[in-house]
C-alpha positions in Angstrom: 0.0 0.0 0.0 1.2 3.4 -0.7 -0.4 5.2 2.6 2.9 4.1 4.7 5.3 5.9 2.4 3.0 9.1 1.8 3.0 9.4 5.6 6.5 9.3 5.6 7.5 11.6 3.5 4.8 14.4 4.4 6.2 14.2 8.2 6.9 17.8 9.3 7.1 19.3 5.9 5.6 22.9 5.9 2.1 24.0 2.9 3.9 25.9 0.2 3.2 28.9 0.7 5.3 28.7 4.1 8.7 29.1 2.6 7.1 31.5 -0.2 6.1 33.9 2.7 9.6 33.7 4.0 11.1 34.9 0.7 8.7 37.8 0.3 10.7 39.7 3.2 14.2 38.6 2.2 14.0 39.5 -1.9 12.4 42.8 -0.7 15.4 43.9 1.7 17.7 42.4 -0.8 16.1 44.8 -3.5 16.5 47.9 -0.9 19.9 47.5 0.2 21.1 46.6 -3.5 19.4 49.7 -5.1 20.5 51.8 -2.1 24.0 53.5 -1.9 24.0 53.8 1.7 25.4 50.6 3.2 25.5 52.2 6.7 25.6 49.9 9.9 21.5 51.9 10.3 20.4 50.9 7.2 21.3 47.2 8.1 19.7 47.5 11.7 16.4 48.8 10.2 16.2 46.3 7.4 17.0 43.4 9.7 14.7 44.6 11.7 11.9 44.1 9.4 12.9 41.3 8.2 12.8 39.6 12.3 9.8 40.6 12.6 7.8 39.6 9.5 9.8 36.1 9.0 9.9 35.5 12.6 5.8 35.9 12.8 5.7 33.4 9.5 7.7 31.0 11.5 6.3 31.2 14.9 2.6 31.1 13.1 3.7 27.9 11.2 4.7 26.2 14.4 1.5 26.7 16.0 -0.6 25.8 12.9 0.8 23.3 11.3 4.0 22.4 12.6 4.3 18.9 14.9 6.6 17.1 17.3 10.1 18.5 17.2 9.7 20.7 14.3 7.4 22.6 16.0 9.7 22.8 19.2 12.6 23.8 16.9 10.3 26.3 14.0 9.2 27.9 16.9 12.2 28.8 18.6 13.8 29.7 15.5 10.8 31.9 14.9 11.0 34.0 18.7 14.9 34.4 18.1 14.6 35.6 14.7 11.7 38.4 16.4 14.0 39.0 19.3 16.8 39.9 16.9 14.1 42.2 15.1 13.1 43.6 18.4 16.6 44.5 19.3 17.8 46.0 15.5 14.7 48.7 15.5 15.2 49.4 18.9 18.4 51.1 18.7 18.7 52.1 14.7 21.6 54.4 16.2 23.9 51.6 17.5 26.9 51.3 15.2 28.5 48.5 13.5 29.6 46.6 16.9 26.0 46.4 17.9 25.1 45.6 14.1 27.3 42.7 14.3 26.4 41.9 17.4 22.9 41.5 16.7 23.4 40.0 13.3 25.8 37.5 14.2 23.7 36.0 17.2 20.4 35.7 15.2 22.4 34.0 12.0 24.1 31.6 14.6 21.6 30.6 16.4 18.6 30.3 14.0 21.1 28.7 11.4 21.9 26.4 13.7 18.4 25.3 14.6 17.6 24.8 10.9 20.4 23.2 10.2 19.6 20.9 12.6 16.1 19.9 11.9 17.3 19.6 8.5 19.5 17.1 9.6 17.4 15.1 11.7 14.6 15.4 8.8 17.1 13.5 6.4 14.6 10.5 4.9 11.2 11.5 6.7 10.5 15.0 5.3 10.5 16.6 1.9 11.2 19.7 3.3 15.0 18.5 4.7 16.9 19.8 1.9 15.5 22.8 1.9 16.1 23.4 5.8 19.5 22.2 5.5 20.0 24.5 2.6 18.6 27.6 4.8 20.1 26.7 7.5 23.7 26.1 6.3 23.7 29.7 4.5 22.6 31.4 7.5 25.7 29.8 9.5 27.8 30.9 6.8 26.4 34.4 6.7 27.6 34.2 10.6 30.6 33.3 10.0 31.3 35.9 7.3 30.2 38.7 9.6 32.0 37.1 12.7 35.4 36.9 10.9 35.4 40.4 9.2 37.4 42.8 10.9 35.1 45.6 12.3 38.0 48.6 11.3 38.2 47.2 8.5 38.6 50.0 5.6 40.2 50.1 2.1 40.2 52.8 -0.4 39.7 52.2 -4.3 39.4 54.2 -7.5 36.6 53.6 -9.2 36.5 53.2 -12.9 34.7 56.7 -12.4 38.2 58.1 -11.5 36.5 58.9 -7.6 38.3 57.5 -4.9 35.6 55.5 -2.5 36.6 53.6 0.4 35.6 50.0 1.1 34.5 49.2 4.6 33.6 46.7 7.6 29.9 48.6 7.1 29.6 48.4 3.3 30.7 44.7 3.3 28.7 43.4 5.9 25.4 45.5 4.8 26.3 43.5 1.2 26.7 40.1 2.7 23.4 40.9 4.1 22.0 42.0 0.9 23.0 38.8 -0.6 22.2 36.4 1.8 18.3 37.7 1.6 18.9 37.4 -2.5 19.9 33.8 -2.1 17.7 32.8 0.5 14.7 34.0 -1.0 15.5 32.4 -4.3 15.7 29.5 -3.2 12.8 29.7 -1.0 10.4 30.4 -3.7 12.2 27.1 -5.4 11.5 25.1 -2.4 8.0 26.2 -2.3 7.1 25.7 -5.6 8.7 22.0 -5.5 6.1 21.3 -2.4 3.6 22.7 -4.5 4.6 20.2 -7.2 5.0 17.4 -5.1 1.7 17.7 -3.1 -0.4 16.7 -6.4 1.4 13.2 -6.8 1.5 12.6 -2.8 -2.4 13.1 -3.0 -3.0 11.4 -5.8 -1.3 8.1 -3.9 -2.8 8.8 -1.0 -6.2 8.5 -2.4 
């Protein structure tokens, strides 16, 4: 019977339009910070601060809906740290790079972690594993990025404009930031699409 297998592979994985919410916020900051010359440690606070908030509600709503067992445990705490860190980015717009970083670093560790994890542990029982593992691999990496840049960091250019500019800690870690959402949220209308696919055939054997 095909029931058993159906069950298995439908375990914890989230509707479609889960990870299709989640890119909404990340491919809009990505379009702001790309189209904006400013790549000041405030214009990274406010824009992760939007983004905390809006993903985080997505994910803490999906763990109380439809999320079960450990994925709910682990969505849900990714979901509260991930508003924390949006909490504490509009709260102080004015705080500088360090308290950029600061912020920045912890949510990316911490929420990359967790998705990483229940990626992992999802190997063989969820559709949805790839995708967290996916997620939650570039958001460690995104930490790491930002954890091993140095914060004076600061190197002038010419541009082919003939202007001298000057590269900084800010500029590079607003960027990173920029393209993280880009990627993410790329992929995360991928991954909801392929649910969207795959629920069709599921259904069909289900039936």
């Amino acid at each position: 019977m095909p029931a058993p297998a159906t069950t298995a592979t439908t375990d914890d994985a989230p509707a479609w339009y889960v990870p299709l919410a989640r890119a909404i916020p990340a491919l809009a900051l990505a379009l702001v910070i790309t189209f904006n010359a400013d790549h000041s440690a405030a214009l990274g606070l406010v824009t992760l601060g939007l983004f905390g908030i809006v993903a985080g509600a997505i994910l803490t709503a999906f763990a109380f809906r439809s999320a079960k067992g450990v994925a709910r445990t682990i969505t849900l705490a990714q979901g509260l740290v991930t508003i924390a860190a949006g909490i504490a980015s509009l709260a102080a717009p004015g705080g500088g790079l360090p308290y950029f970083v600061f912020v920045l670093t912890a949510f990316a560790a911490i929420t990359g972690f967790l998705e990483l994890y229940l990626g992992l542990r999802s190997r063989g029982r969820s559709r949805a594993s790839r995708d967290w593992v996916f997620a939650g691999a570039l958001t460690a990496v995104l930490a790491l990025v930002v954890l091993l840049l140095p914060p004076d960091f600061s190197q002038q250019f010419t541009g082919p404009d003939g202007v001298t500019r000057e590269l900084t800690a800010s500029v590079i870690v607003v960027g990173a930031l920029g393209a993280y959402w880009a990627i993410l949220g790329v992929y995360l209308v991928i991954a909801g699409l392929s649910l969207k696919w795959q629920a069709a055939p599921v259904a069909a054997n289900g039936a």
